[in-house]
C-alpha positions as CSV (number, residue, x, y, z in Angstrom):
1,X,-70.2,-166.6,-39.7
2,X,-72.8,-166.6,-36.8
3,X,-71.5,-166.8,-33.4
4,X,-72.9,-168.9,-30.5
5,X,-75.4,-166.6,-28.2
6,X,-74.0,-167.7,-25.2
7,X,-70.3,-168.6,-24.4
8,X,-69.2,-172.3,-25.4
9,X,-68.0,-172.9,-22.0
10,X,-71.1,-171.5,-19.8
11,X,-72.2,-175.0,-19.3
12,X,-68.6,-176.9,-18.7
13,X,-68.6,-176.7,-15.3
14,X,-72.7,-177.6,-14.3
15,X,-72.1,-180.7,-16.6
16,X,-69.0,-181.6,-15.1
17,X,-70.8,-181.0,-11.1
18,X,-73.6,-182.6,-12.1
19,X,-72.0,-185.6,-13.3
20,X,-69.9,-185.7,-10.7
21,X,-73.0,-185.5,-7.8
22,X,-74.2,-188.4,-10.0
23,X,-71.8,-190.7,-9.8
24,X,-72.2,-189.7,-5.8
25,X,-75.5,-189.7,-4.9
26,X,-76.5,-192.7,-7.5
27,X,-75.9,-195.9,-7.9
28,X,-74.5,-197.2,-10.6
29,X,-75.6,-198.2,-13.7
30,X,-73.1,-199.6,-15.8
31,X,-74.9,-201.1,-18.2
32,X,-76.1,-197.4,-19.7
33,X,-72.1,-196.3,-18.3
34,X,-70.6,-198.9,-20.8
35,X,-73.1,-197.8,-23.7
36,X,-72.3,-194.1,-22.6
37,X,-68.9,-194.5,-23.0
38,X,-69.1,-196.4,-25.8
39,X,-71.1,-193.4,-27.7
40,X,-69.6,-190.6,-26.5
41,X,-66.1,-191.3,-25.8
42,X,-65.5,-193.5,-28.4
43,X,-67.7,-192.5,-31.2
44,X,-68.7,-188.7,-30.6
45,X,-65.2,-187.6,-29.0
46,X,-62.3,-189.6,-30.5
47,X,-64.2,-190.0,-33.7
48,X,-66.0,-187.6,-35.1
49,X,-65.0,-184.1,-33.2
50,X,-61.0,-185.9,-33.6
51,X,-61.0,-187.1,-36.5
52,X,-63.8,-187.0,-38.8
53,X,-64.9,-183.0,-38.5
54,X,-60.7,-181.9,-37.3
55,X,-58.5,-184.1,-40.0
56,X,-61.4,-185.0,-42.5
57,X,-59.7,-189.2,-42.1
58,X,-63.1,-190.7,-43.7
59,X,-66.4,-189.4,-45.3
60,X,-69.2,-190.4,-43.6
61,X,-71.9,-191.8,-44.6
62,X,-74.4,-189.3,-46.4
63,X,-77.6,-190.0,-43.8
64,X,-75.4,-190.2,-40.8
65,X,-73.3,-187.8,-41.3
66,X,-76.2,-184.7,-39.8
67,X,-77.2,-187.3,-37.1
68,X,-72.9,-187.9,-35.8
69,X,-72.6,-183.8,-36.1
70,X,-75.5,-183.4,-33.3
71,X,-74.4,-186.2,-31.6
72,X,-70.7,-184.7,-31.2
73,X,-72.5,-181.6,-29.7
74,X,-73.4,-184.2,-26.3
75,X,-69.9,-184.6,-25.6
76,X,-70.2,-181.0,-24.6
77,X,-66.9,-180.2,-25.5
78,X,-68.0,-176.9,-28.2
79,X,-69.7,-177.4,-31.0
80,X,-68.1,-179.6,-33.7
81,X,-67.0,-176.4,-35.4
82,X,-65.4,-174.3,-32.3
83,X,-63.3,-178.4,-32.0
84,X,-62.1,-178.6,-35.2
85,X,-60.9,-174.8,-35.5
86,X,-58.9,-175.5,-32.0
87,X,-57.2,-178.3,-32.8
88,X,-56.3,-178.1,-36.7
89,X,-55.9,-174.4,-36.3
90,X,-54.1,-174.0,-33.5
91,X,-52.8,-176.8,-31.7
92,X,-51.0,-178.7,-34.9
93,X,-49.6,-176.2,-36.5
94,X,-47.9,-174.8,-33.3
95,X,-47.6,-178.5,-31.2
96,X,-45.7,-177.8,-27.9
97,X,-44.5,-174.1,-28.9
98,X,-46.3,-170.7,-28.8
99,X,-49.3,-170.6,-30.0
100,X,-50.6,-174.4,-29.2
101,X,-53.0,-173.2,-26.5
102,X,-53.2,-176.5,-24.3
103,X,-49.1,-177.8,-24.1
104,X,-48.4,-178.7,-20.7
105,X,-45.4,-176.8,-21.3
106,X,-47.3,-174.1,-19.6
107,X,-48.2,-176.4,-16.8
108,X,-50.3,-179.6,-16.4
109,X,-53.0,-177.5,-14.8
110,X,-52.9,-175.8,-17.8
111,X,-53.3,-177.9,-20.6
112,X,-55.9,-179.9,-18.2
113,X,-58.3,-177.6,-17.9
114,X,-57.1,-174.0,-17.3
115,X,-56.6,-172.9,-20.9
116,X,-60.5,-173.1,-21.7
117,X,-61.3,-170.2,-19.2
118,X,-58.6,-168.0,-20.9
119,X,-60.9,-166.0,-23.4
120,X,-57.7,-165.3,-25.5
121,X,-57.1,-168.8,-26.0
122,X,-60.3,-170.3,-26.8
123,X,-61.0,-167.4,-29.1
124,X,-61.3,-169.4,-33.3
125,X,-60.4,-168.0,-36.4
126,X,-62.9,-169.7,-38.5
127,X,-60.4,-168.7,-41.7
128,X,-58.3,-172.4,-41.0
129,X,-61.6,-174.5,-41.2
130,X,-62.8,-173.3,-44.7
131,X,-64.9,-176.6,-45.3
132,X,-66.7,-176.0,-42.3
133,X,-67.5,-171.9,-42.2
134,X,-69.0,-172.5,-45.3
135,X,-71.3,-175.7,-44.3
136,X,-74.8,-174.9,-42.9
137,X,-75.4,-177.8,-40.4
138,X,-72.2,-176.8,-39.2
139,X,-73.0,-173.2,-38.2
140,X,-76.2,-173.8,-37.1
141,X,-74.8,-176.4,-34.8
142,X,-72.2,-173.7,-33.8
143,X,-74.8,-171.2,-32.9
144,X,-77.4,-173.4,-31.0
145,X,-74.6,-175.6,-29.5
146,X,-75.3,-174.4,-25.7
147,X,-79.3,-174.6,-26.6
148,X,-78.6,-178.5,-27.7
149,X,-77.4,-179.7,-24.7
150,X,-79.9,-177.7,-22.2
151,X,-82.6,-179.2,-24.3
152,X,-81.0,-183.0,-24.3
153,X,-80.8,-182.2,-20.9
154,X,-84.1,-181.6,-20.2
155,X,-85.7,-184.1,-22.3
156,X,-83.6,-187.0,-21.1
157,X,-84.3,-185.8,-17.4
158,X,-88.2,-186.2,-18.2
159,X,-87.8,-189.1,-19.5
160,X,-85.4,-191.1,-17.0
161,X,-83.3,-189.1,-14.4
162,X,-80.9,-192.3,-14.3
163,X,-80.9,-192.6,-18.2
164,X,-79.9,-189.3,-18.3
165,X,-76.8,-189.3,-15.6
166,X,-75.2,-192.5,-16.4
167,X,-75.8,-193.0,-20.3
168,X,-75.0,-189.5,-21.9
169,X,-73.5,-186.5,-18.6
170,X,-71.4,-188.5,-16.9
171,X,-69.9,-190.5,-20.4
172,X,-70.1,-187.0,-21.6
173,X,-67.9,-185.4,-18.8
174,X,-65.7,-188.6,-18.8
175,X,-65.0,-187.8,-22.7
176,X,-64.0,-183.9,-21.8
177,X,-61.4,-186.0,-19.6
178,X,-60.4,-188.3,-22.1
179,X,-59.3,-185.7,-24.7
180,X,-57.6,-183.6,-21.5
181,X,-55.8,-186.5,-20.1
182,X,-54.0,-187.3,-23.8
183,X,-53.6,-183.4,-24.4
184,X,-51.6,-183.5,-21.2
185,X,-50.0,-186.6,-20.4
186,X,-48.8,-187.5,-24.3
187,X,-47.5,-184.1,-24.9
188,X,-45.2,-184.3,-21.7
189,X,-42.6,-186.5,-23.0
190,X,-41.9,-187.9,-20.0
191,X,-44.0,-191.3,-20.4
192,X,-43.9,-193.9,-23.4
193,X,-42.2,-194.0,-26.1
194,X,-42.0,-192.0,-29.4
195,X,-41.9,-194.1,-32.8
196,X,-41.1,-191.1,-35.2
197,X,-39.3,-187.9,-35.0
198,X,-42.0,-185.0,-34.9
199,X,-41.7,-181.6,-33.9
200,X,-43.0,-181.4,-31.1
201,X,-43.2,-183.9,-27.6
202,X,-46.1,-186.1,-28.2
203,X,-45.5,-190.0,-27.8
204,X,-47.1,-193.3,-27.7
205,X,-48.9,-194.9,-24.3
206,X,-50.6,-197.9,-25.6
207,X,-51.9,-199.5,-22.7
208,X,-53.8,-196.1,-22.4
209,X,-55.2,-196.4,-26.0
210,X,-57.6,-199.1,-24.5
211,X,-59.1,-196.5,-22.4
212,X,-59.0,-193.1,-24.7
213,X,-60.2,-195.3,-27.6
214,X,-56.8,-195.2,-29.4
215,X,-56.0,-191.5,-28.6
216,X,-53.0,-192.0,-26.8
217,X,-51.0,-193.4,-29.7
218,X,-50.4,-190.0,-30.2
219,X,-47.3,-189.5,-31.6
220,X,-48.3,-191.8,-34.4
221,X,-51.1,-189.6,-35.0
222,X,-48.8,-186.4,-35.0
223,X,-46.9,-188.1,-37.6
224,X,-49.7,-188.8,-39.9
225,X,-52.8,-186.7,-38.9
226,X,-55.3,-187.9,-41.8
227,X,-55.0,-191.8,-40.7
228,X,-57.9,-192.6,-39.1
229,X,-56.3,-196.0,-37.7
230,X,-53.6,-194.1,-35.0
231,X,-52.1,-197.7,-34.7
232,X,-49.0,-199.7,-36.5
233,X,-48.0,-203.0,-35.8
234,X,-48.3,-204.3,-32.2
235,X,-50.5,-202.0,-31.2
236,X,-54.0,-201.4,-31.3
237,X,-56.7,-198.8,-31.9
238,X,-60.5,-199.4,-30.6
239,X,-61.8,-197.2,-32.7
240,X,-61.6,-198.9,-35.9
241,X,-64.4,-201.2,-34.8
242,X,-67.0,-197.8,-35.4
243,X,-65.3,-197.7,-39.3
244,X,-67.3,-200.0,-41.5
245,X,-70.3,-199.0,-39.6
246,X,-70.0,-194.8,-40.4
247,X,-67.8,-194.5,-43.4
248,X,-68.8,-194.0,-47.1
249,X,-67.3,-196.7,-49.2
């Protein structure tokens, strides 16, 4: 399969700064914040890197699905491809044991944010997303990932400096933290509650779910990783509003 040129993570930390000089030295716009969040948090991040392109929940529909793929890319957290073979390929199969390469059993620091930089770790094996090594868009996406977002970058930047900050890098970094903070905190075992007996130490924290677009019903979704609805009765999952809107009937 072809490779991306430059290493997924060269531009992690400059979004991440920038963002963060942003949300210093700007003031805010939360009108284009909300709609950020909205797009990449919700709709990029928890659905389609999560679960549309990782557990294959729904089928898209055909003229959005190319337009969704690039728009996963602006969360800038790896290309659709490099996401999916992390989390189907190694972090189910081997939840909380060796081989799940972001358990805070090895530390909160860890699973936060320290396992990206371990080359060993973030290293794929394309062989446990079969559907996707073979899929064009996909591997194109996967090789110009890092070129995509210097080139949003710059385009947005022309076009509005504020647009750029507050509507896609700081909802951008803010969904890298999203996906961190349920990776951690619902794989502890230490906080909420846990509705079925899987194999590993993820649980449910659903006043979270309001804020990490239902990702932090996350034992339910260990239970059952092709619903795309992580919720059961009494609880509730904000991203079902995106599903008659993107899924192939």
């Amino acid at each position: 399969m072809s490779k991306s040129k430059i290493n997924l993570w060269f531009i992690f930390w400059p979004v991440q700064i920038l963002a963060l000089l942003g949300i210093i030295f700007t003031s805010p716009n939360w009108l284009y914040l909300l709609l950020g969040w909205i797009t990449f948090c919700g709709l990029g991040s928890s659905v389609i890197l999560h679960r549309v392109v990782s557990h294959n929940s729904i089928k898209l529909k055909t003229w959005l699905r190319k337009p969704l793929l690039f728009l996963s890319c602006l969360c800038v957290q790896g290309s659709p491809l490099w996401w999916a073979a992390t989390h189907r390929g190694k972090h189910h199969p081997n939840a909380d044991k060796d081989g799940d390469p972001h358990s805070p059993k090895d530390g909160f620091f860890h699973s936060y944010i320290g396992w990206i930089h371990n080359k060993k770790l973030s290293k794929i094996n394309t062989k446990v997303i079969p559907d996707l090594r073979k899929d064009k868009y996909h591997l194109w996406l996967n090789s110009n990932y890092t070129y995509i977002v210097i080139a949003t970058f710059i385009i947005l930047s022309l076009i509005n400096i504020e647009f750029m900050l507050w509507f896609w890098l700081i909802p951008a970094a803010l969904s890298y933290h999203q996906e961190a903070f349920v990776n951690s905190i619902c794989h502890l075992g230490k906080f909420g509650y846990r509705t079925y007996n899987t194999k590993d130490n993820s649980t449910n924290i659903p006043i979270l779910s309001w804020l990490t677009w239902g990702q932090s019903l996350h034992n339910n979704h260990h239970n059952d990783i092709t619903r795309y609805n992580f919720a059961n009765k009494n609880e509730y999952d904000p991203s079902t509003i995106f599903l008659p809107l993107i899924e192939e009937k």
